[in-house]
C-alpha distance (Angstrom), angle and dihedral (degrees) to the residues before:
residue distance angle dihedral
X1 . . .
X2 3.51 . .
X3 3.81 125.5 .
X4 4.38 133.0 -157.9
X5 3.04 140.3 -172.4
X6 4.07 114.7 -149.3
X7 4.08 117.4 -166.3
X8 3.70 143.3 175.3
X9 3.51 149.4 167.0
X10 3.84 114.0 -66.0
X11 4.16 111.2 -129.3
X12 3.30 120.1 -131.6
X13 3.73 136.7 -166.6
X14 3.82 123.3 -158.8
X15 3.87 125.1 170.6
X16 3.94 126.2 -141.6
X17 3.47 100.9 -100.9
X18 3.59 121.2 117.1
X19 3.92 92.4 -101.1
X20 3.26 95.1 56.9
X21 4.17 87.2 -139.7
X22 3.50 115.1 -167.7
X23 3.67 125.3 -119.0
X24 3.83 113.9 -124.0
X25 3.97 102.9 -116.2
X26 3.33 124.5 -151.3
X27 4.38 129.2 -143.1
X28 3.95 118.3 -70.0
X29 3.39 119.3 168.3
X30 3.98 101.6 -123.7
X31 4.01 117.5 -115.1
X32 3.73 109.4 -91.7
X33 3.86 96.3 -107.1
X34 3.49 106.0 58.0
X35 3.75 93.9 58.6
X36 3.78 115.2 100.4
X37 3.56 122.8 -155.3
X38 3.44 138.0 -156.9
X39 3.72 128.9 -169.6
X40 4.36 124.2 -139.6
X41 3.71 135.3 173.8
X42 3.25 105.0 -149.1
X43 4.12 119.6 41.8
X44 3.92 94.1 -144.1
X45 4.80 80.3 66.1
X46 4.12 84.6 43.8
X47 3.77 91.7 50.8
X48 4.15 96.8 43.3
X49 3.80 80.1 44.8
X50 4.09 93.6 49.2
X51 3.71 81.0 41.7
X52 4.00 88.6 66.2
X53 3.28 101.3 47.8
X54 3.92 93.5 44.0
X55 4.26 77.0 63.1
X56 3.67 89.1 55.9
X57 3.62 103.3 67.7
X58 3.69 106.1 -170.1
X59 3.84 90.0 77.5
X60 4.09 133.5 60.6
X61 3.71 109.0 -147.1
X62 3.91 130.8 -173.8
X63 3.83 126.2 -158.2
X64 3.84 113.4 -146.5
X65 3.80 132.9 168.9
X66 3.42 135.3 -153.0
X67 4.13 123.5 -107.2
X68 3.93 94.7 -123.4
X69 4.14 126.5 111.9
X70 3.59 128.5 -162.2
């Protein structure tokens, strides 16, 4: 089986008030070519990698897998 994880850059909304408040945003599906991709054998090295980028909060990441068995 082979496991990803996909990530891009989270969008944010902020208005011009002095607070800078942050709109609440609601699910898009990002365009096709701003998500990066990177490839793992194992899912325990997707998840410690998914785990990274969950630490870098400027991006929204997903970690899929493929539906193939050895």
């Amino acid at each position: 089986m082979n496991f990803w994880v996909e990530w891009w850059p989270k969008k944010t909304k902020e208005s011009n008030s002095h607070a800078q408040m942050r709109e609440q945003l609601h699910w898009e599906e990002p365009e096709p070519e701003v998500i990066s991709r990177r490839w793992f054998s194992t899912q325990q090295e997707a998840i410690h990698y998914a785990k990274g980028m969950y630490n870098k909060s400027e991006y929204n990441y997903r970690l899929k897998q493929d539906g193939h068995s050895k």
